[in-house]
N, C-alpha and C positions, 0 to 999 in steps of 0.2 A: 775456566774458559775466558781466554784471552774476547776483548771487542773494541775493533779499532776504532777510535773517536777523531770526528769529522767537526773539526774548529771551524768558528767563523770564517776564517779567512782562506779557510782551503779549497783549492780548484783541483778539477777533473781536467788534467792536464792528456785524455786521452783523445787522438785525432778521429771523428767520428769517419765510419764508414764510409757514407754515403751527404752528397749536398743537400743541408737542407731547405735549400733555394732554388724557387724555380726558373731563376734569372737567365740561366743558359740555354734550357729549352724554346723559353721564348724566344729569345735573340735569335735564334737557330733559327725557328720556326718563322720568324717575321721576316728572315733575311731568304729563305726559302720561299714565301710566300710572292714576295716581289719579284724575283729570278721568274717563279713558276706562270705568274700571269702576266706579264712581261713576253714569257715566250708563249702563250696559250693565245694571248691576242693576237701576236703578231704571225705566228704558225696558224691560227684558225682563219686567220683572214687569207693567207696564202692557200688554206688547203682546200678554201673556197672554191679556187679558182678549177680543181680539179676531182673534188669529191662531189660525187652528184646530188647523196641526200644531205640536207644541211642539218638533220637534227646530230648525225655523229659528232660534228663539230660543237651544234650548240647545247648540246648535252654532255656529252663526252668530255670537251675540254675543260669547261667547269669543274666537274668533277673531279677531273686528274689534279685540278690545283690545289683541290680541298684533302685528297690521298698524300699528293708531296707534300704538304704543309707540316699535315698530322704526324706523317713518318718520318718527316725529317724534325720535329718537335721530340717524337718518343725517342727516336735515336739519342738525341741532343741532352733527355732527361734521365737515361737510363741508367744514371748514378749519383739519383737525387730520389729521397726518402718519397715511399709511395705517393704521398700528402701532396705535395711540392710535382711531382711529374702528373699529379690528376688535375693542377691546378692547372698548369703549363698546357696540358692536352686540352682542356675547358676553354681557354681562354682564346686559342690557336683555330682550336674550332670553330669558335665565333666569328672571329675575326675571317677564317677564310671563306667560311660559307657566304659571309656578307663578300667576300671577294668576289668568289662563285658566281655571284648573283646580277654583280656587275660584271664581271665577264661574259654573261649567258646574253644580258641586255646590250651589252655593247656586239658583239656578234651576229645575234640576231637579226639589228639594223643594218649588216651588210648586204648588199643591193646581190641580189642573183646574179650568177653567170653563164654562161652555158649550159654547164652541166644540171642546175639546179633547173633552168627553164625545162630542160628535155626531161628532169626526172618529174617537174610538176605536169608534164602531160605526158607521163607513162604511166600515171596515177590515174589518168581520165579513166575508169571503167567504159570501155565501148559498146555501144550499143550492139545489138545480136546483128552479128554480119559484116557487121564494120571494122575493117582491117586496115591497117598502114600500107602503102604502098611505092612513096618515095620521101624523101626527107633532103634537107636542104639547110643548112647553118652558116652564120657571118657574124659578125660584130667581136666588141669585148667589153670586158668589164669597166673599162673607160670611156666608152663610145666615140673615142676618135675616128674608128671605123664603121661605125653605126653601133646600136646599144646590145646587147645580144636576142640573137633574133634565131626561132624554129621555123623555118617552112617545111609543114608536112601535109601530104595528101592521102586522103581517104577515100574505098571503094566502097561504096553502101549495096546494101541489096538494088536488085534491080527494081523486086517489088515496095520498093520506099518511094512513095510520092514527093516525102519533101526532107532528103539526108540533112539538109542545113538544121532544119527544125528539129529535128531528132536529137539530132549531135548537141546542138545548143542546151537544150532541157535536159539531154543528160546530163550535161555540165553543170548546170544550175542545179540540178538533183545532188551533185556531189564537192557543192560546195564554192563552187563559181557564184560571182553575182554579176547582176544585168549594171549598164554602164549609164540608161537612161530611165528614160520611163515606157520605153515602151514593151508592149505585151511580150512576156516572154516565150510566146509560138512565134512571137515577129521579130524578136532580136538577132542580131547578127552578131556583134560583137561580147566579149566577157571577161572578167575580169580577178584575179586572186591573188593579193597582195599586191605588188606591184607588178605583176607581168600582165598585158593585155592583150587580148586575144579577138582576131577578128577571124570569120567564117563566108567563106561565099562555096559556089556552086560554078566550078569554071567549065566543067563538061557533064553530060548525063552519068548518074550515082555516081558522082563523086564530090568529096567534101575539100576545099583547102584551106586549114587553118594554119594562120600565121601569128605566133606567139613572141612579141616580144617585152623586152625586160626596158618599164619605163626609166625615162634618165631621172 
């Protein structure tokens, strides 16, 4: 039985499979990462203008830059020895979620616009009886024209002695807060994030709230 002997000086002169470097995934992946939040800022802040709830944006796009990242990491590694593409994906992932994170923060601080004012008092649960009855919209997200602004009017029951007071502490019930210190049976005005909301009583039962988005 022939056994072939392996001298010191001898090399395994055979081209391995697969990379054992996780160099390319990363590269892949970082260079992905920038494209992807790059257009998730600049595409969230535009879809602002026209998607009404803002968690899709500020959840949604986050996350889609932490999905490209990753996938475009696995693609970039997937001929590179297990070891080297776990590291690659480990390392991508870190790095985007901390992306993520600032994307979600930087998003979030964009000022409402229209759509997001109307969606935050379509939110208002209405008190029993109280219905919408004309609505009214102006401004922009610049406030060159004014800031964005709802004027809506509400029909209360007839039997409601005070529809102002009702509407307000439902408000405050769900999450509105009072603008001073005064008693919240006696408030008129309200406030959630940055949009502020004032309430008066222009005819009998009924409510007119005008909702706008501070500059």
């Amino acid at each position: 039985m022939e056994v072939e002997r392996v001298g010191a000086l001898s090399y395994d002169l055979t081209v391995p499979d697969k990379d054992p470097s996780a160099q390319r995934g990363i590269i892949i992946g970082l260079l992905t990462l920038v494209a992807a939040w790059i257009v998730a800022v600049v595409g969230g802040w535009l879809a602002l203008g026209f998607l009404a709830n803002p968690r899709i944006v500020h959840r949604g796009f986050p996350i889609a830059i932490v999905a490209a990242s990753v996938g475009a990491t696995a693609w970039g590694a997937r001929r590179t020895l297990s070891r080297a593409r776990r590291n690659a994906l480990l390392v991508i992932l870190g790095v985007s979620t901390a992306m993520g994170l600032l994307a979600y923060n930087t998003l979030a601080h964009v000022k409402p616009t229209l759509p997001q004012v109307r969606h935050r008092l379509d939110s208002i649960e209405l008190p029993p009886g109280f219905k919408v009855i004309s609505e009214e919209s102006h401004g922009d997200r610049f406030c060159r024209r004014g800031c964005p602004t709802i004027e809506r009017v509400y029909l209360a029951p007839s039997d409601d002695p005070d529809p102002v007071r009702t509407m307000v502490l439902a408000m405050f019930d769900q999450g509105w807060k009072r603008t001073s210190d005064v008693e919240p049976e006696n408030a008129t005005t309200a406030i959630s994030g940055t949009i502020f909301a004032h309430l008066g009583e222009t005819s009998p039962h009924t409510v007119e709230l005008t909702a706008t988005r501070q500059s």
